[in-house]
Each structure stands twice: as structure tokens, then as C-alpha cells.
N, C-alpha and C positions, 0 to 999 in steps of 0.2 A: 571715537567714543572713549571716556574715560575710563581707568580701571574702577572706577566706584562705580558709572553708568552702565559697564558689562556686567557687573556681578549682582548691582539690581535687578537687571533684564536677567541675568538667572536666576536669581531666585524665582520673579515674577513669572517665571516659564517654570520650576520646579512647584512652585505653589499649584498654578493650573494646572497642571497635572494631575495632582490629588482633589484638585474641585469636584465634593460630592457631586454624582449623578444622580444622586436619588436623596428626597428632601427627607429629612432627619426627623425620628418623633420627636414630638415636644416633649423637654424636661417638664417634669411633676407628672401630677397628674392628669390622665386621659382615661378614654375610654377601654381602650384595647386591654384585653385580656396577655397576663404571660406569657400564653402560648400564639396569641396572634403575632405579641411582640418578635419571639422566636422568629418564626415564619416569615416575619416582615424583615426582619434583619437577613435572613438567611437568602431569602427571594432576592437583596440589593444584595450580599455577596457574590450569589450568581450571578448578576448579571455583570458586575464588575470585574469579577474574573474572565468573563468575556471578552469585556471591551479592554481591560488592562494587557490579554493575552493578543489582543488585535494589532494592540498599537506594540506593543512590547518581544511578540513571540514569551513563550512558554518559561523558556531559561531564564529570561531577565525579565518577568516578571516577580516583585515579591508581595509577600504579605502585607509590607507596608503601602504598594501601589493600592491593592484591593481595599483593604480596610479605608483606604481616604475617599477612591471612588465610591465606595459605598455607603462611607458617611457614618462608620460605627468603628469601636471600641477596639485596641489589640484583641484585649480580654472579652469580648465579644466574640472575635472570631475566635479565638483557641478555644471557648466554650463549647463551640459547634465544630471544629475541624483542629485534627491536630498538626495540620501544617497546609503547606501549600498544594501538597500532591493532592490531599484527599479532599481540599476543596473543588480542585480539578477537576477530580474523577466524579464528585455531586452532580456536580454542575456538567458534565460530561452524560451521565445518568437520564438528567432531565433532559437534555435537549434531544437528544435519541429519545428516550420516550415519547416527548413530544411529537418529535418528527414522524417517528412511526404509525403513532397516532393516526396523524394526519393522513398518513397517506395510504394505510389500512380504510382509513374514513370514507377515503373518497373514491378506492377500489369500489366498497360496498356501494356505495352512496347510486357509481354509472349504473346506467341500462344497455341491455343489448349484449352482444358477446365477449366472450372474455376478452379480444383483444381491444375493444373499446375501455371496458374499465379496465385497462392495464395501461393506457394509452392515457387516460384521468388520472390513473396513480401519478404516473410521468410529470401527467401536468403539474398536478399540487407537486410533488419534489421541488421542479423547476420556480414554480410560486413560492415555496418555503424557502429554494436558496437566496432567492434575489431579493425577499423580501426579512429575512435574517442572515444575513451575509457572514455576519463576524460570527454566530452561532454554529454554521456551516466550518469557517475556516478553524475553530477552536475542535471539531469534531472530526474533519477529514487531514487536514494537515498538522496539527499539533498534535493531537492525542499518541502518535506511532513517538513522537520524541522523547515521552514519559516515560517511556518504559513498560513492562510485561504487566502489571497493572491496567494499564489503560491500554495494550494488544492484545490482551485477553480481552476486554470488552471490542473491539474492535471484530475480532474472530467470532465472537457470538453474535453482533448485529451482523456480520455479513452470512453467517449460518443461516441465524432466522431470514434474511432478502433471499439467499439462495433458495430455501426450502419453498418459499413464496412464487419465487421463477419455476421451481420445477411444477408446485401445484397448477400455474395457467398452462404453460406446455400441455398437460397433461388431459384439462379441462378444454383445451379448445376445440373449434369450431370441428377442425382434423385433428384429433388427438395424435401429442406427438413428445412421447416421454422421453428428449434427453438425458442421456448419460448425467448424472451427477458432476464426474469433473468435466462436463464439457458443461454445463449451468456456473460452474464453478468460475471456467475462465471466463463467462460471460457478465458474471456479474464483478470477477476484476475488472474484466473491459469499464464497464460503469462506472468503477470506485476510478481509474486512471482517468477518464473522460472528466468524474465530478474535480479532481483532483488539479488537472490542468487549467479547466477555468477559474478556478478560487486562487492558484497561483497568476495567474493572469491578470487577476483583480477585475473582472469581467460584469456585474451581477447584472448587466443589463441584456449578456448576454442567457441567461440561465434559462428563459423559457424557449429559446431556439436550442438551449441544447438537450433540454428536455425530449423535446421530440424528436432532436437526433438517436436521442438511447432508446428510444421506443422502438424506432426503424432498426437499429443495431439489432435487439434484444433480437426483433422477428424474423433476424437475416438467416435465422439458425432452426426453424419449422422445417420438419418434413415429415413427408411420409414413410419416410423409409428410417425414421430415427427408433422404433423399434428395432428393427434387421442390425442397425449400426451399434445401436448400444448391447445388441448376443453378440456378433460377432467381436468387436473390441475388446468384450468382457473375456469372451475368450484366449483371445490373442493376449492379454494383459493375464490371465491367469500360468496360460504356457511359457509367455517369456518372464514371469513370476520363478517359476518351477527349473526352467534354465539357468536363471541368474543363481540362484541356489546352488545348482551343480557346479556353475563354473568355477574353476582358481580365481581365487581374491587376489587384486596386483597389490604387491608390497613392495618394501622397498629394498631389496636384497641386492644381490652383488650386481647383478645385471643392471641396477638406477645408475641414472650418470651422477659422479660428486656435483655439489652445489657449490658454487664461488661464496663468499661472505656476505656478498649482497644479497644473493638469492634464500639462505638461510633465513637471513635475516628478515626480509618481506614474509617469508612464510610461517616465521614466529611471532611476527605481527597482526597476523590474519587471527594465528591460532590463539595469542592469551587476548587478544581482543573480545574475541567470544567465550574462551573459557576464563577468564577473568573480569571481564569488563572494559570498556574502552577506559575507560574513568579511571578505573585501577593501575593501569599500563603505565608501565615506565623506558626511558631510555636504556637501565639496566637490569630491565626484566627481561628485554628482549634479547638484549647483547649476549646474555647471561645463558640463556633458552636455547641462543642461538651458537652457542660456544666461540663467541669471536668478544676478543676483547672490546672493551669499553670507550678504548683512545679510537680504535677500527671503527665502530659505530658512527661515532662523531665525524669522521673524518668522510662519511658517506652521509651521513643525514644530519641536519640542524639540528632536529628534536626527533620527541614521538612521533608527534603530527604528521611531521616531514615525509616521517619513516612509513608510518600507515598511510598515509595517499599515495606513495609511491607502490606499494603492495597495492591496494585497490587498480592505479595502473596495470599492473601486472596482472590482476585476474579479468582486469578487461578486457587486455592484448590478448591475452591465450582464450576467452571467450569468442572476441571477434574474429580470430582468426579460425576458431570450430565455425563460423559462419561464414567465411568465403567460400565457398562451394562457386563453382564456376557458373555453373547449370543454374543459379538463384537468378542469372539474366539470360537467361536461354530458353529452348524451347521444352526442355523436361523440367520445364518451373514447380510443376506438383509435386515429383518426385525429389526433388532436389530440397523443399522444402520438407518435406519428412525426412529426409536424411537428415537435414541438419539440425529439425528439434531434437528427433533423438539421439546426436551428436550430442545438443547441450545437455538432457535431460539427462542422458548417460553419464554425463562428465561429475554432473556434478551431483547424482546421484553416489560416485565412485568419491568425489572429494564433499564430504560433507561439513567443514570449517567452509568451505569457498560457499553452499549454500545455506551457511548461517551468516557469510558476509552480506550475502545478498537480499536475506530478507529481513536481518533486523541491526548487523554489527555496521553497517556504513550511517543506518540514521544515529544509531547511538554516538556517532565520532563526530556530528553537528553536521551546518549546514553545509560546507563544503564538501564532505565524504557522501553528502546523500546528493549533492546537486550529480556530483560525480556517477552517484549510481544511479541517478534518472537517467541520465544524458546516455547511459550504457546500455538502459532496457528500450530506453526508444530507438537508440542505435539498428540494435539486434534485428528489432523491429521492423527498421526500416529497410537494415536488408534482405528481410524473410520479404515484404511485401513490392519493391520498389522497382521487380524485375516481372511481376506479373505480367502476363500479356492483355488481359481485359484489365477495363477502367475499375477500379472499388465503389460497389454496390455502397457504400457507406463513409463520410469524412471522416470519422470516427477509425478509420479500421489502423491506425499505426499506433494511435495512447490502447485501442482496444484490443490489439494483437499483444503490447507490452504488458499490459496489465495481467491481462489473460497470462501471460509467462510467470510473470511478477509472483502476483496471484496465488497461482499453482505454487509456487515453490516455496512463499510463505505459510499456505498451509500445510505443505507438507512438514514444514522443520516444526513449525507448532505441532504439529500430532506425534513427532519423533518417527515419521516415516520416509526421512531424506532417501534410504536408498530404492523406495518402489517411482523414485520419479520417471526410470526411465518407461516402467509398463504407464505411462502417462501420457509419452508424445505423442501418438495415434490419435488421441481425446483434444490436442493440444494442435497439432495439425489440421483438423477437422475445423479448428476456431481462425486459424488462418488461410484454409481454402476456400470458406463457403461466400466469406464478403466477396469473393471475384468470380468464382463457379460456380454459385449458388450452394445451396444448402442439399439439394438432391445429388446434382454430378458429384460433390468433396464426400455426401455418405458411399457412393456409388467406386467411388475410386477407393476410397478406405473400404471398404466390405469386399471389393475386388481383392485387395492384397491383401486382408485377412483373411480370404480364403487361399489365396495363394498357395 
């Protein structure tokens, strides 16, 4: 192919690209009133933004892709949004609405007991993703890229689903009121489950996984989730009341010195989050880190370099708080509470490592978040992979990660990183019951709550 014949083939590839999706009002005159026009303009931005954020992801998408798929004006859009965030976040708006709608609708709509129309709700989700797929991935996997804008909507739609899981609990057939953060890490479970299939590019898989979340959701019913939700309440108040007394660890004479590299990783963690990944320089950090400049270089290419290599670093020392030997042995229960509230501790105590973890690795792109998925299903897998019974649910490794995930991103959004650790009891209970059921894992936690 000529170079005149590639560069036609690109344009005619950058041309379609911009080929409105949505057919244009006629110039002159029409019937449509100003404000229809509005509406109608705004209707084809959202949906453009969609499909431009589908094919494009979030970051490379611009305002010029949206405006062409949509078929109107620059000055069009600036009329209505002042940039690209805030068309996002509209269009973000709407389709949550939307979705909720629906599946509020069709709660009410079943007959019979709550766990049927909770098991309809399921279904319509499953029907909504499969049948808006790109509105789905623009809402579960784009949005956390945006930034605190679109995580703060993120945290209020998953408030309201939570508040909604504790009202059927509560109403069912055996009423059975869940602890708050044990709903909490149930419906992360959900958000990782919905999350891995739209990574998967699956939509035909959505209504089987629909009723996989349903079976999930009800793995966690009992009757004894009153007894469980006094006694943990307690136990989290007392080791509340503890951690208060105890000596806070600093870093005084007794810390081992840091080599250059080690500094440095851990200066990268910290202006990551108290600056910005965005912001971060090779000689912010060096700078932070008290080690020359030429030294930097000389251990890392770039920033990038430098912050994935730090990510490493808080994976190794994460995964290693989860080698517990006993995770494939015969005190699998106990071993498994040991080691969330290993983590929950840890990082209850280092609270940069749990702002990396719930929002500084997506803000550093795809690579720093592939890295911190691959870390929570890790985790995961080895909380769950030495069980001695089979898992009541396929779900239970994205539903045990989430369920971590979860937790720890609400707690850094409410500014209450260091109560994680009175958490892991609530957090353990979400990891026992898929294999012991949901009565033995209340029964064993209320055991050593009373202990």
C-alpha cells in the first residue's frame, strides 16, 4: 500500500469514527420547540459519551469524539457542559437513575416473598446489563477513573443498594438483620462479581450471573444474625476502646534505617495520595525522599517506574501478612481470622497504604489498578483456597475480594481508616459462611466473641 493509500485509509477510519450516531435536526425550520431541541441534543450527547467512552475508555476520550458521535455543535456542547468530566458525570446520573429505576420496579412489581422479588430484582440487573452493556461498563468500570466526583457518586449508589439488602434481610421470611458492614461486604461482593464480567466482555453471560448474586446475596441468612450482629457490636466496641489506649507505633530509634530504595517507594505511595498521582514528579519524590536526583534515576526510569515498583512493595508485605500456614490446614477458620485482622490491622495502622488501595493505584491508570486487582483476588484466593469444604457459591473469590476491597474503600471515604481493624470479625463472617454456612461461621464468631 502506497503512502497516499495509508493515509486515505486513515482518514476514512478517523472520519468513521466521528459518523454521527444519531440523525441531526434539520436546519431551518421544524417543529420542535428550544427546549425540545435542548433535550434532544443533550439525550445524543449521552449517549455518545457512552459509546465514545466504550470504544475509547474515559482518558482518551474527547470532546471532539462526543460532539461528532452525537452529531452537534462544539458550541452546543459547551452550552450544556463545561467540559468533559461534567458530561460524564450527567450521563453517569442518568443511567443510574435509570438502572435503579428498574430494578426498584421490578422488586415491587414480584409476588410472594421477599426472597422472590429480590431474586426479580437480580433478574432485571442481569437483563439491564446484557442488554445495555456499554452503559453498564461506563458506570461500573469507568466512573472510579474520574476521580472523587464520580467516587462520591459511586459510594452513594452503593449506600442506597446496601440500605436496600439490609431492608430484605430484615423483612424476610426468618427475619434476619445483618450487621451493616457485613451487607456492606456483601454487596462489594456484587460490585467485584458485576465488575469481572464487563471486564470479560461477557453480556451474554449477565443473566447467569445474575442468579449467581442472588444465591451469593442468601449465602449469608440466618437465624442467629441477631446474636451475631450484639455480640461483634461489642467486641468492635471493646477493641475500639483498646486501640485507644494502646501506644501508637512511630518511628523512633528502635525503626530499622531505610536503604534509598525503600524511602523512596514509600514517598511515592505517600505524595501519590497527598498530591496526586497526576501531580508526582521524579523530583518530588527524590526530594521527599532525601536522596539525590542522579540516585533516583539510577534505580527507576521514571515516576511510573518508581510507583509500580512501590505498589509491588505493598503487595509483598500484604501477601506475606497472608501466608499463615494454617490457611491449608485443619484450623482453616481460625487461621482465616487471624489473618484479616492481620490485614485490617496493618493497614488500619498504615493509612497512605489504605488510600493506595482504594483509590491512589486506579488514579496511576491501567497498569497500577490491573496490579491492584490481581493483589485483592490474590488475597483472596488465599483466604479461601485451603478451605476443607467445597464453596457453597462460584462467586465466593471476586466475592470475598470485594467484600475486602469494599470495606476499605468505605472506610477511607468516611475518614475512618483506623477503625478497620474492629471490622475483620464482620469481614471473616463474609468469608466463612460460603463454605460453613452462614449459621456454623455466626456460631464460631459469637463463640470467640464471648470468649
Amino acid at each position: 500500500m502506497s503512502r497516499t493509500e495509508r493515509s486515505g485509509a486513515s482518514e476514512g477510519a478517523r472520519k468513521a469514527a466521528f459518523t454521527p450516531l444519531y440523525q441531526r435536526l434539520p436546519h431551518g425550520p421544524h417543529r420542535l420547540g428550544h427546549e425540545e431541541v435542548i433535550r434532544n441534543q443533550r439525550q445524543r450527547m449521552h449517549g455518545a459519551m457512552i459509546e465514545a467512552v466504550a470504544a475509547n475508555g474515559y482518558e482518551r476520550t474527547s470532546v471532539k469524539q462526543v460532539v461528532g458521535l452525537a452529531g452537534v455543535s462544539r458550541r452546543s456542547f459547551y452550552e450544556q457542559f463545561a467540559n468533559k468530566q461534567e458530561c460524564f458525570l450527567a450521563t453517569y446520573d442518568l443511567i443510574a437513575t435509570r438502572g435503579a429505576g428498574r430494578i426498584s420496579a421490578a422488586y415491587r412489581k414480584a409476588r410472594g416473598p421477599v426472597e422472590d422479588r429480590l431474586q426479580a430484582a437480580f433478574g432485571e440487573l442481569g437483563e439491564a446489563m446484557s442488554s445495555n452493556w456499554n452503559s453498564a461498563n461506563l458506570v461500573i468500570l469507568e466512573a472510579p477513573k474520574v476521580g472523587a466526583p464520580a467516587l462520591h457518586r459511586l459510594r452513594r449508589a452503593s449506600q442506597t443498594f446496601e440500605q436496600m439488602l439490609g431492608a430484605c434481610f430484615e423483612h424476610a421470611q426468618t427475619p434476619s438483620p445483618l450487621p451493616a458492614p457485613v451487607i456492606r461486604g456483601i454487596a462489594g461482593g456484587l460490585h467485584a462479581s458485576i465488575s469481572k464480567c464487563l471486564r470479560e466482555g461477557s453480556p451474554e453471560r449477565a443473566p447467569q450471573l445474575a442468579e449467581e448474586m442472588f444465591e451469593w446475596t442468601l449465602l449469608f441468612q440466618t437465624p442467629a444474625a441477631k446474636q451475631l450482629a450484639e455480640r461483634l457490636a461489642e467486641r468492635a466496641r471493646l477493641a475500639l476502646i483498646e486501640g485507644r489506649k494502646a501506644p501508637k507505633n512511630g518511628n523512633g530509634n528502635g525503626a530499622p534505617e531505610r536503604g534509598d530504595r525503600e524511602r523512596l517507594l514509600e514517598q511515592a505511595l505517600r505524595l501519590a495520595v497527598l498530591e496526586g498521582y497526576r501531580e508526582l514528579s521524579a523530583p518530588q519524590i527524590a526530594d521527599a525522599a532525601n536522596v539525590p536526583i542522579d540516585a533516583f534515576f539510577e534505580l527507576f526510569a521514571s515516576k511510573e517506574e518508581c510507583f509500580m515498583a512501590a505498589l509491588d512493595m505493598l503487595g509483598e508485605q500484604l501477601k506475606k501478612l497472608a501466608s499463615d500456614p494454617d490457611l491449608r490446614g485443619s484450623e482453616w477458620t481460625q487461621a482465616v481470622r487471624r489473618t484479616i485482622r492481620l490485614l485490617m490491622s496493618y493497614l488500619g495502622e498504615h493509612p497512605i497504604y489504605a488510600h493506595t488501595l482504594a483509590e491512589g493505584a486506579v488514579a496511576a491508570g491501567p497498569e497500577a489498578a490491573a496490579l491492584n486487582l490481581r493483589l485483592a483476588y490474590g488475597i483472596a484466593a488465599r483466604l479461601t483456597e485451603g478451605a476443607p469444604e467445597e464453596a457453597r457459591s462460584v462467586l465466593v473469590v471476586q466475592g470475598v475480594a470485594g467484600a475486602l476491597s469494599h470495606t476499605i474503600r468505605c472506610q477511607v471515604a468516611s475518614g475512618q481508616i483506623q477503625l478497620l481493624s474492629v471490622l475483620s470479625d464482620y469481614l471473616t463472617y463474609i468469608a466463612l459462611a460460603p463454605f460453613v454456612g452462614a449459621e456454623q461461621a455466626a456460631e464460631l464468631l459469637v463463640e470467640e466473641a464471648a470468649a
